[in-house]
NULUMSE-138275 format. One record per residue: x, y, z of N, C-alpha, C in turn. Coordinates in pm, whole numbers, plus 50000, padded with zeros to 5 digits. Layout:
residues N
<site><n_c1>X</n_c1><n_c2>Y</n_c2><n_c3>Z</n_c3><ca_c1>X</ca_c1><ca_c2>Y</ca_c2><ca_c3>Z</ca_c3><c_c1>X</c_c1><c_c2>Y</c_c2><c_c3>Z</c_c3></site>
...
END
This chain:
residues 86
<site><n_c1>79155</n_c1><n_c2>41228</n_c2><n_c3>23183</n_c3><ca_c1>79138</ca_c1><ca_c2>41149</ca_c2><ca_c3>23303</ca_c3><c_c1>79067</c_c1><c_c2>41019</c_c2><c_c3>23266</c_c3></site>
<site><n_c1>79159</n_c1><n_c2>40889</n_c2><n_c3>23280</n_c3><ca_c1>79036</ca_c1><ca_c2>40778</ca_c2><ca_c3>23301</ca_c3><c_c1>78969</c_c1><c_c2>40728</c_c2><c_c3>23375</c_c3></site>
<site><n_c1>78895</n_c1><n_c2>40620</n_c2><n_c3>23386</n_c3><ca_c1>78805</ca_c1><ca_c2>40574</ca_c2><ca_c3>23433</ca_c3><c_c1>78878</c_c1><c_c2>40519</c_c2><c_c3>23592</c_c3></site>
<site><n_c1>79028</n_c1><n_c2>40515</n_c2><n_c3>23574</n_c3><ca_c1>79093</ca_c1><ca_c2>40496</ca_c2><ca_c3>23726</ca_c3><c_c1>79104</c_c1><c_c2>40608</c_c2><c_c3>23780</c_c3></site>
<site><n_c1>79177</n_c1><n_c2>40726</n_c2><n_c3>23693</n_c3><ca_c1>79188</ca_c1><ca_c2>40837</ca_c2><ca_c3>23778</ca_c3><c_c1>79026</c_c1><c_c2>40847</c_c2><c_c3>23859</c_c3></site>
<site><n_c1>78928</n_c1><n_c2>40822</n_c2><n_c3>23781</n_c3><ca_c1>78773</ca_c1><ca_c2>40885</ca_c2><ca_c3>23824</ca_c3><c_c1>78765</c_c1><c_c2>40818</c_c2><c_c3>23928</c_c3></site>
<site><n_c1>78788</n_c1><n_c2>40694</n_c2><n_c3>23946</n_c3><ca_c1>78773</ca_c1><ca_c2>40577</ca_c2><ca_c3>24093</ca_c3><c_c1>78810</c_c1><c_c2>40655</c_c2><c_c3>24200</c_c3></site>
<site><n_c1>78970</n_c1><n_c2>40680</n_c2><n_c3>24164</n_c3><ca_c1>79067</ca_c1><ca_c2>40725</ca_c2><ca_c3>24298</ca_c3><c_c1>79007</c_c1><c_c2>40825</c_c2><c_c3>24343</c_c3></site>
<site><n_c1>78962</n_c1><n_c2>40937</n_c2><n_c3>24246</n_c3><ca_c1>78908</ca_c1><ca_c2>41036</ca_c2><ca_c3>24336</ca_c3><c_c1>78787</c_c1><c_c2>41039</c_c2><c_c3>24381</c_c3></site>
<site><n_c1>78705</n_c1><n_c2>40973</n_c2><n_c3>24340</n_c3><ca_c1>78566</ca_c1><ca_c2>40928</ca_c2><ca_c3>24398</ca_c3><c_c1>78618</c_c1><c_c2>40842</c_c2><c_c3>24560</c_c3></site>
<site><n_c1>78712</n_c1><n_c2>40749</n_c2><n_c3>24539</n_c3><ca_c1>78733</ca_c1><ca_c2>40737</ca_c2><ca_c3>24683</ca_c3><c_c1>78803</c_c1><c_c2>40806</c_c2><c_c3>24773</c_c3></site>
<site><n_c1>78903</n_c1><n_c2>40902</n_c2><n_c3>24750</n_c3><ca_c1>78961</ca_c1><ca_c2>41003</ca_c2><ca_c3>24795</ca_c3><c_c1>78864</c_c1><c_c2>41096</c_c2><c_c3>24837</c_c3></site>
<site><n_c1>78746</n_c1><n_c2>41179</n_c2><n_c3>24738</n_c3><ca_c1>78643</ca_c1><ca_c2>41258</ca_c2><ca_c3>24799</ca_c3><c_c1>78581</c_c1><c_c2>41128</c_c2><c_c3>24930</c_c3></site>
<site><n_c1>78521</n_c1><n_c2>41039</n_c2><n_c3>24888</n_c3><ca_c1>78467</ca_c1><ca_c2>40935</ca_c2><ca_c3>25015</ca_c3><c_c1>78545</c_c1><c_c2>40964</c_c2><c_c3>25132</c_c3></site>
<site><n_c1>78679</n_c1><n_c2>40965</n_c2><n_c3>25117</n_c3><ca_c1>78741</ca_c1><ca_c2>40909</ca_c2><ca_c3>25259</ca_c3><c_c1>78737</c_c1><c_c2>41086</c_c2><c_c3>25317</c_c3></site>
<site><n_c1>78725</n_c1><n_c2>41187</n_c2><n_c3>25255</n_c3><ca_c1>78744</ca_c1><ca_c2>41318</ca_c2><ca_c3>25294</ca_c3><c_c1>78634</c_c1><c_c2>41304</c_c2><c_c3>25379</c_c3></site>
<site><n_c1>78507</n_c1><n_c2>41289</n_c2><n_c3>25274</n_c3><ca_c1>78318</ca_c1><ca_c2>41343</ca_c2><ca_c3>25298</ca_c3><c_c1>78377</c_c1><c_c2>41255</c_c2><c_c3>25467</c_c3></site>
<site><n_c1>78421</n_c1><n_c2>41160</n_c2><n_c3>25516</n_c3><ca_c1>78392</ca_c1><ca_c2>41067</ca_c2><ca_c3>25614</ca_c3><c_c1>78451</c_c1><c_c2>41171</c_c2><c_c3>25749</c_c3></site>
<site><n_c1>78619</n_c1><n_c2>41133</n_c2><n_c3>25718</n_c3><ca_c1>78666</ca_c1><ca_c2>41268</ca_c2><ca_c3>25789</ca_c3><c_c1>78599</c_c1><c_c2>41358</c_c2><c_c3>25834</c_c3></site>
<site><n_c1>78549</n_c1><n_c2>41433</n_c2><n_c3>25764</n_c3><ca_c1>78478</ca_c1><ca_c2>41593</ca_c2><ca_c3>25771</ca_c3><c_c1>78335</c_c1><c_c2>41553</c_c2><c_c3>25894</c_c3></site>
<site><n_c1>78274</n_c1><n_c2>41462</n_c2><n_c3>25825</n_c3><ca_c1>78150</ca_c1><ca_c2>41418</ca_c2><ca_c3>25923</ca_c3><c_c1>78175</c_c1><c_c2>41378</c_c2><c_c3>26010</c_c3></site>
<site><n_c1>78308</n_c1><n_c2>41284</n_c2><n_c3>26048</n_c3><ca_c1>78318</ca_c1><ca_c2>41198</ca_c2><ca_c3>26188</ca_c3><c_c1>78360</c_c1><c_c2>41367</c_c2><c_c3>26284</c_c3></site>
<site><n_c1>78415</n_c1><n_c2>41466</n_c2><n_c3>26222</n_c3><ca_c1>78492</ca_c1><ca_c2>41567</ca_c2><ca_c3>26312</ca_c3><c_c1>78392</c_c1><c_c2>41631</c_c2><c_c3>26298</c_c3></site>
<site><n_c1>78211</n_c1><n_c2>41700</n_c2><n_c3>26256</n_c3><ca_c1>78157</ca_c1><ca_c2>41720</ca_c2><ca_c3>26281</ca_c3><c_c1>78014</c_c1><c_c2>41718</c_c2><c_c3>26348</c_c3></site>
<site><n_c1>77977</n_c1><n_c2>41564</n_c2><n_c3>26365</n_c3><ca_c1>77850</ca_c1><ca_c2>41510</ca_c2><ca_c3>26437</ca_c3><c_c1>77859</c_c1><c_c2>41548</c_c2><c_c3>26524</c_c3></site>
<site><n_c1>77960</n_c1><n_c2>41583</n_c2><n_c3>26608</n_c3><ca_c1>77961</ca_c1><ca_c2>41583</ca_c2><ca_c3>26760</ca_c3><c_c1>77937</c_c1><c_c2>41763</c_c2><c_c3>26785</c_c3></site>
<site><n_c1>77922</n_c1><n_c2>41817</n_c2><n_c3>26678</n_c3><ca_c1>77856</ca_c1><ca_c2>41960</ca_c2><ca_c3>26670</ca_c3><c_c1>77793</c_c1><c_c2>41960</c_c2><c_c3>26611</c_c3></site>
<site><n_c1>77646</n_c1><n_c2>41882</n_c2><n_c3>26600</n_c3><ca_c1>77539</ca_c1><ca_c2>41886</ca_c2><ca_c3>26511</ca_c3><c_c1>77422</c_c1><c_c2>41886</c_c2><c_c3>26630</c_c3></site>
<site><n_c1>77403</n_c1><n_c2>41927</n_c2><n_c3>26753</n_c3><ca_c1>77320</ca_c1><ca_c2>41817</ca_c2><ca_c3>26857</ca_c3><c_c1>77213</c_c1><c_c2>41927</c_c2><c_c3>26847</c_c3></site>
<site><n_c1>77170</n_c1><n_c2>42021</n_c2><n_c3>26782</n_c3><ca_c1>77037</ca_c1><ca_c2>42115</ca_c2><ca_c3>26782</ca_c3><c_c1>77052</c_c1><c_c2>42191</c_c2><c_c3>26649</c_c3></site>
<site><n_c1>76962</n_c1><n_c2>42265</n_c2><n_c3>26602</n_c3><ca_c1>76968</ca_c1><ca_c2>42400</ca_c2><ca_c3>26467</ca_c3><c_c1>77050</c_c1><c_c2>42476</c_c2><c_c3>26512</c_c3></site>
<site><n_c1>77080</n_c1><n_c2>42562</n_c2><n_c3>26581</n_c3><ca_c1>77176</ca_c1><ca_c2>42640</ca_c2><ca_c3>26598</ca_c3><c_c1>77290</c_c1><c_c2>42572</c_c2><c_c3>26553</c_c3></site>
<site><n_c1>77350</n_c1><n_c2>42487</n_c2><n_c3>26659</n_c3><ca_c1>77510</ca_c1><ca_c2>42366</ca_c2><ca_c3>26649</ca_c3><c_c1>77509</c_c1><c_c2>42411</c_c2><c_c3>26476</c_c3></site>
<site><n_c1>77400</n_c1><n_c2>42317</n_c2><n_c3>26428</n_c3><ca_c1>77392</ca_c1><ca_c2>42300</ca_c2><ca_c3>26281</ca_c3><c_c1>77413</c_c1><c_c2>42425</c_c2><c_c3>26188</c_c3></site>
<site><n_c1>77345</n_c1><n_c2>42512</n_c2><n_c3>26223</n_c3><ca_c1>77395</ca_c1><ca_c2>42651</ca_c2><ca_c3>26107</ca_c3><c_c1>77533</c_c1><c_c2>42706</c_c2><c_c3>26161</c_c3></site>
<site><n_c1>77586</n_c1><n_c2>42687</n_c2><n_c3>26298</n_c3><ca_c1>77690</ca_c1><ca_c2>42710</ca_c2><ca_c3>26300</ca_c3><c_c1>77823</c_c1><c_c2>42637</c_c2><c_c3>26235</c_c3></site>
<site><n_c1>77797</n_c1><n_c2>42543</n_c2><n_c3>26220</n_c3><ca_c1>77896</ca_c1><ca_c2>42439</ca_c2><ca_c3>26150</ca_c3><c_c1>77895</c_c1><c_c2>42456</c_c2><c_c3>26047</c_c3></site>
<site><n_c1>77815</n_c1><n_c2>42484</n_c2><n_c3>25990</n_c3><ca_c1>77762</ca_c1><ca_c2>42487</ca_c2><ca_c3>25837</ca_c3><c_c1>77855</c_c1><c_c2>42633</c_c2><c_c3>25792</c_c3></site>
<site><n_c1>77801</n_c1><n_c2>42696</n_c2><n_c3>25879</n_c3><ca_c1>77890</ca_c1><ca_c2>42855</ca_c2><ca_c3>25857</ca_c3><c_c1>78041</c_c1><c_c2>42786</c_c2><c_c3>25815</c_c3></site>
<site><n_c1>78087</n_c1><n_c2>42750</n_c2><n_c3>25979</n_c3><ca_c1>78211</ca_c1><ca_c2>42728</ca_c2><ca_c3>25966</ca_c3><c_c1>78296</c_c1><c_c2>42659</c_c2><c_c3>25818</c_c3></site>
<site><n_c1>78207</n_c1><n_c2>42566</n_c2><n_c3>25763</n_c3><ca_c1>78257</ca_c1><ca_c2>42470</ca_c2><ca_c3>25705</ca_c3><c_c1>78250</c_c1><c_c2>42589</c_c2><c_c3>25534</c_c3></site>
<site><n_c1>78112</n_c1><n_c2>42635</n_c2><n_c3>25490</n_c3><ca_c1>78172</ca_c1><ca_c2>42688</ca_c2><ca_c3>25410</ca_c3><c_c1>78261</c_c1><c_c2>42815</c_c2><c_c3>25371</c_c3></site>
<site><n_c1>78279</n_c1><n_c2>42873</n_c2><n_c3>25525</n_c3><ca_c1>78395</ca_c1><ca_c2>42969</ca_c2><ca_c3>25520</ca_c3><c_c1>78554</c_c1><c_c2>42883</c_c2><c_c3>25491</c_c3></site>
<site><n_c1>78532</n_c1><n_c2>42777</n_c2><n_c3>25578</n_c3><ca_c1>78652</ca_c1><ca_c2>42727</ca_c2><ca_c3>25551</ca_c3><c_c1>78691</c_c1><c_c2>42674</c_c2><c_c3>25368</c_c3></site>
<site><n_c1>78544</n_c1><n_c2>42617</n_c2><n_c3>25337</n_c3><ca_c1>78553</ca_c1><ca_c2>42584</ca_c2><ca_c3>25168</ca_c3><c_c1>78568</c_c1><c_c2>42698</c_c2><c_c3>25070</c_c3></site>
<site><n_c1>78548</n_c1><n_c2>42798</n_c2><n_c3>25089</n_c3><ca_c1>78611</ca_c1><ca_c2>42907</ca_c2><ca_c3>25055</ca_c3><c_c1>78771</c_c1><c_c2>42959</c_c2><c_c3>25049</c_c3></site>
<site><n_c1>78751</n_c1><n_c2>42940</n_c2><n_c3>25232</n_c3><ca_c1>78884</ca_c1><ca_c2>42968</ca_c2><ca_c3>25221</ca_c3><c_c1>79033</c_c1><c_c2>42884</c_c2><c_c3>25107</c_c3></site>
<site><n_c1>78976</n_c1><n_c2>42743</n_c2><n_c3>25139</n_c3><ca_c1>79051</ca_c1><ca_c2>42675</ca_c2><ca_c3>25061</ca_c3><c_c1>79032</c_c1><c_c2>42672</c_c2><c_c3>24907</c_c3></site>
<site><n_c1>78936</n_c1><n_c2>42725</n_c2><n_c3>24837</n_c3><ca_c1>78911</ca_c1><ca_c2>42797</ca_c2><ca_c3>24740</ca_c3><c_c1>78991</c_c1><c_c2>42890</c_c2><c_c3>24679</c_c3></site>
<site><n_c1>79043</n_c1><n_c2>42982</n_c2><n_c3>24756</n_c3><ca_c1>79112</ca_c1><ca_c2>43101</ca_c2><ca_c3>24763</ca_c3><c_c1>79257</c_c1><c_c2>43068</c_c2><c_c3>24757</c_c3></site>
<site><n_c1>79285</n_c1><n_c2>42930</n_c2><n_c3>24749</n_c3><ca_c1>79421</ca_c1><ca_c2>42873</ca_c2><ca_c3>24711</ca_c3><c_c1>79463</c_c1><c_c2>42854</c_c2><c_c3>24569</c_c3></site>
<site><n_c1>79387</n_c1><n_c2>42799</n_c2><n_c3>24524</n_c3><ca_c1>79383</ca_c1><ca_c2>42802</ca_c2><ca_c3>24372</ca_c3><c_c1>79320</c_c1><c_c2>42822</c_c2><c_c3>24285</c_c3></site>
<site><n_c1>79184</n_c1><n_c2>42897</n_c2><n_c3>24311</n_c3><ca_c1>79051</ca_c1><ca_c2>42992</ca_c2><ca_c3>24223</ca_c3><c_c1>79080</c_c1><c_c2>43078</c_c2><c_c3>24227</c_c3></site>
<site><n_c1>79023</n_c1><n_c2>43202</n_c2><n_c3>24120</n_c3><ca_c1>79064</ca_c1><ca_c2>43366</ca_c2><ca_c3>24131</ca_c3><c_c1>78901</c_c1><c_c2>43341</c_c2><c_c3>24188</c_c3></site>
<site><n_c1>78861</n_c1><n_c2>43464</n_c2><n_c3>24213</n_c3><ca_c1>78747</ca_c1><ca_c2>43514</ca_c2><ca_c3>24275</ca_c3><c_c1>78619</c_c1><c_c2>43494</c_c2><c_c3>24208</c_c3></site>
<site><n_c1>78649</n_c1><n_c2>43548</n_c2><n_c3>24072</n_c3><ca_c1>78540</ca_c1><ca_c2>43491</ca_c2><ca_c3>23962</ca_c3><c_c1>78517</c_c1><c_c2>43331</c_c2><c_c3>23922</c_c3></site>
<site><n_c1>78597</n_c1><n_c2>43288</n_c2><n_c3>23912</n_c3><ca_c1>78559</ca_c1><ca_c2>43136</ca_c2><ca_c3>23923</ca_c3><c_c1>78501</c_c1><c_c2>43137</c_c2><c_c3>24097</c_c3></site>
<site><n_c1>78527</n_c1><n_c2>43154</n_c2><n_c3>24179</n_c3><ca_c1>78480</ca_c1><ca_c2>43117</ca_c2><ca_c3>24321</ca_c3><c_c1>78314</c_c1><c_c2>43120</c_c2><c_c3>24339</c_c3></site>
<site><n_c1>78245</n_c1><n_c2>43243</n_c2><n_c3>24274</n_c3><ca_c1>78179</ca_c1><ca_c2>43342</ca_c2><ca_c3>24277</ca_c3><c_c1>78069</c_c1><c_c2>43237</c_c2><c_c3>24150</c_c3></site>
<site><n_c1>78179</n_c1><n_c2>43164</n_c2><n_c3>24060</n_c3><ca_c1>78065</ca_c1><ca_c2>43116</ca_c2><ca_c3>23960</ca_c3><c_c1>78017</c_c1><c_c2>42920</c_c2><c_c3>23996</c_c3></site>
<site><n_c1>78180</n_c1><n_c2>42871</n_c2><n_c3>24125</n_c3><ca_c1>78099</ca_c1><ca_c2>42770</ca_c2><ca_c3>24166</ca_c3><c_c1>78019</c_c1><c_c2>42798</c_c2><c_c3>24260</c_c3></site>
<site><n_c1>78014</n_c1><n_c2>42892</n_c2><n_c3>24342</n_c3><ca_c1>77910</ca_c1><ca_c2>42928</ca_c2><ca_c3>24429</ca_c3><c_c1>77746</c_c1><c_c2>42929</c_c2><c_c3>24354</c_c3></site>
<site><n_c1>77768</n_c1><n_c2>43012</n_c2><n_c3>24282</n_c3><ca_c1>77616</ca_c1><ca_c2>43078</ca_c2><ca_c3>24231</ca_c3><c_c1>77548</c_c1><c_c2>42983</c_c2><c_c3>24126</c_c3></site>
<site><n_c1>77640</n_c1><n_c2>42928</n_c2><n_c3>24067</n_c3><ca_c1>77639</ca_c1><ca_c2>42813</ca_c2><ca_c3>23979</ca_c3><c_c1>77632</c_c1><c_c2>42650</c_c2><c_c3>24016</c_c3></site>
<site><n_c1>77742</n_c1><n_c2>42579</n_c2><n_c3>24074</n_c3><ca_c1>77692</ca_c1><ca_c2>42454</ca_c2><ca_c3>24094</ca_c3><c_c1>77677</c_c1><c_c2>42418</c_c2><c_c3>24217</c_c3></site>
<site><n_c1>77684</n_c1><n_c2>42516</n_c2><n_c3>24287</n_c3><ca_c1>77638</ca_c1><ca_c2>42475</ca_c2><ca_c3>24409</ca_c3><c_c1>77523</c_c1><c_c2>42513</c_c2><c_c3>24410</c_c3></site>
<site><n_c1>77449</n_c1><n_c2>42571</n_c2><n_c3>24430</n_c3><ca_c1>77303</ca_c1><ca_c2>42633</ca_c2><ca_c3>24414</ca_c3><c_c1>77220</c_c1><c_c2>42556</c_c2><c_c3>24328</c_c3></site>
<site><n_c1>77309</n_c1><n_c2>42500</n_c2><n_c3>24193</n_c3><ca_c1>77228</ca_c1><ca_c2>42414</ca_c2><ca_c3>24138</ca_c3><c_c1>77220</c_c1><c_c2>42263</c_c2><c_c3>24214</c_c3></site>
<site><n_c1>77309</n_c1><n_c2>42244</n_c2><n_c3>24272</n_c3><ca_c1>77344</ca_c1><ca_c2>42133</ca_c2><ca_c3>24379</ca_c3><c_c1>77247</c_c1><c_c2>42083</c_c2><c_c3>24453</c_c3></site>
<site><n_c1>77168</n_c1><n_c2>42171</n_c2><n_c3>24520</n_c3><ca_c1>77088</ca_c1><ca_c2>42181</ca_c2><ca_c3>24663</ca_c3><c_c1>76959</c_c1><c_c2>42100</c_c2><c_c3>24637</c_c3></site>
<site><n_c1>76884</n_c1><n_c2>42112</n_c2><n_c3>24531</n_c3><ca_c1>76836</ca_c1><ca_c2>42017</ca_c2><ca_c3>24558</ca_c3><c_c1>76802</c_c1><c_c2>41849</c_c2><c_c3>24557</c_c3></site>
<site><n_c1>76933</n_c1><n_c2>41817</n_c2><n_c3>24464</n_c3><ca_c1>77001</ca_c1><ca_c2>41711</ca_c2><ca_c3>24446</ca_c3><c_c1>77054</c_c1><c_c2>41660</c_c2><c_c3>24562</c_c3></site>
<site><n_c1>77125</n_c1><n_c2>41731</n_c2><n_c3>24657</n_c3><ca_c1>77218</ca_c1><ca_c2>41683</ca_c2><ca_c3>24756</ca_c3><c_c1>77125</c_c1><c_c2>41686</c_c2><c_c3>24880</c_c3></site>
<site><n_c1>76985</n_c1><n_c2>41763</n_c2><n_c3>24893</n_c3><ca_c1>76913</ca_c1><ca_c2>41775</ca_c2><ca_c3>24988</ca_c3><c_c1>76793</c_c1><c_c2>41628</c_c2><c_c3>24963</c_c3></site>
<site><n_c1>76805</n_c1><n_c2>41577</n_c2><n_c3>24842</n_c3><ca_c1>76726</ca_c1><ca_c2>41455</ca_c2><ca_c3>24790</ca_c3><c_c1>76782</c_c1><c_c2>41325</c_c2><c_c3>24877</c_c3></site>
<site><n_c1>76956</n_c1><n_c2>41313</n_c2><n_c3>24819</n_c3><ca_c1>76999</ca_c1><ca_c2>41206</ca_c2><ca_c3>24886</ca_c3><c_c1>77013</c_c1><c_c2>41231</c_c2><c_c3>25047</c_c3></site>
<site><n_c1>76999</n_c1><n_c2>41325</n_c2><n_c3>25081</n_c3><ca_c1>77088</ca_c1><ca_c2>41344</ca_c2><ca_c3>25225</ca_c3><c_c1>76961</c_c1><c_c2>41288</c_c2><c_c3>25258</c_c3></site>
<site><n_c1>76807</n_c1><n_c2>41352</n_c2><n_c3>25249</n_c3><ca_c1>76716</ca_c1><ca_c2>41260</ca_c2><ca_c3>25329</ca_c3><c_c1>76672</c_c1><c_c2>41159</c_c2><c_c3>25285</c_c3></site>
<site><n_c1>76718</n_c1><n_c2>41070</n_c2><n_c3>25219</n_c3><ca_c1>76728</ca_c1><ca_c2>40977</ca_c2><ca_c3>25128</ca_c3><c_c1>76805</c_c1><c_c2>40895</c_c2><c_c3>25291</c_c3></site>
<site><n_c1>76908</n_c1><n_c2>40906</n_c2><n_c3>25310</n_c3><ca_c1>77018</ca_c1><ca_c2>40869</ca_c2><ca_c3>25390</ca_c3><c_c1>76956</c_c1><c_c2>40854</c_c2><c_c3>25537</c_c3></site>
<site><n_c1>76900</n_c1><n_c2>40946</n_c2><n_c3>25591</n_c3><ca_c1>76903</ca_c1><ca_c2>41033</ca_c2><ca_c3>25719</ca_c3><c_c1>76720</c_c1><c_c2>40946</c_c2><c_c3>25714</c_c3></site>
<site><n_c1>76659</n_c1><n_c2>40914</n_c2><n_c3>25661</n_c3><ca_c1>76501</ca_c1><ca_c2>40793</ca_c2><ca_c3>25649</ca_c3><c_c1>76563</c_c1><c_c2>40658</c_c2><c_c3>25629</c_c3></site>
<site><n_c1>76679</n_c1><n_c2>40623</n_c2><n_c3>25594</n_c3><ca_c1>76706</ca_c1><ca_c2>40512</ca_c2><ca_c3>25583</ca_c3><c_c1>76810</c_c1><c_c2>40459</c_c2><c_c3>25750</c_c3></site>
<site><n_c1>76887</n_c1><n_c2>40545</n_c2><n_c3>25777</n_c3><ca_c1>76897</ca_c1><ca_c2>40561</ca_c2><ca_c3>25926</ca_c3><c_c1>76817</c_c1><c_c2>40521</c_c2><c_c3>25980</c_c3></site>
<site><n_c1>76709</n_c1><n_c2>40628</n_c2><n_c3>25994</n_c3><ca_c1>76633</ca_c1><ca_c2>40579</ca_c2><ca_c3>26112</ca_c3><c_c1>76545</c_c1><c_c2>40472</c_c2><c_c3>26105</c_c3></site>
<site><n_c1>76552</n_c1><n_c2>40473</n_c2><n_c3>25949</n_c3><ca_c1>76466</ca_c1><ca_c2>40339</ca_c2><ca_c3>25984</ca_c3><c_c1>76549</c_c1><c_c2>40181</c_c2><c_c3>25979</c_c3></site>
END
């Protein structure tokens, strides 16, 4: 993969991440809304998982880079969400 393929899909993930958020803010309005969506969304990332992962790979991005993820992605998100409001 080069350095174009890497672009396209960096903006391809962008235009998804946008999608996904514009069709979910409007179910974010308390904690509950929020863990419910959240549910929803990674059952659904699963599900679509289950298209072209066997179970053991599923099982090792779960436990593996996602988990290692969290507090990286919980850095920028309020990174984002302080720059909002302010």
């Amino acid at each position: 993969m080069d350095s174009d393929d890497l672009s396209e899909d960096h903006l391809k993930m962008m235009e998804i991440n946008k999608a996904i958020w514009d069709a979910i803010i409007p179910h974010t309005k308390n904690e509950e809304d929020i863990v419910l969506t959240s549910a929803v969304l990674l059952k659904s990332a699963i599900q679509l998982y289950t298209l072209s992962l066997q179970d053991e790979e599923i099982e090792e991005m779960l436990t593996g880079y996602a988990l290692d993820a969290i507090p990286a992605l919980r850095e920028s998100f309020d990174f984002i969400i302080k720059r909002t409001i302010n």
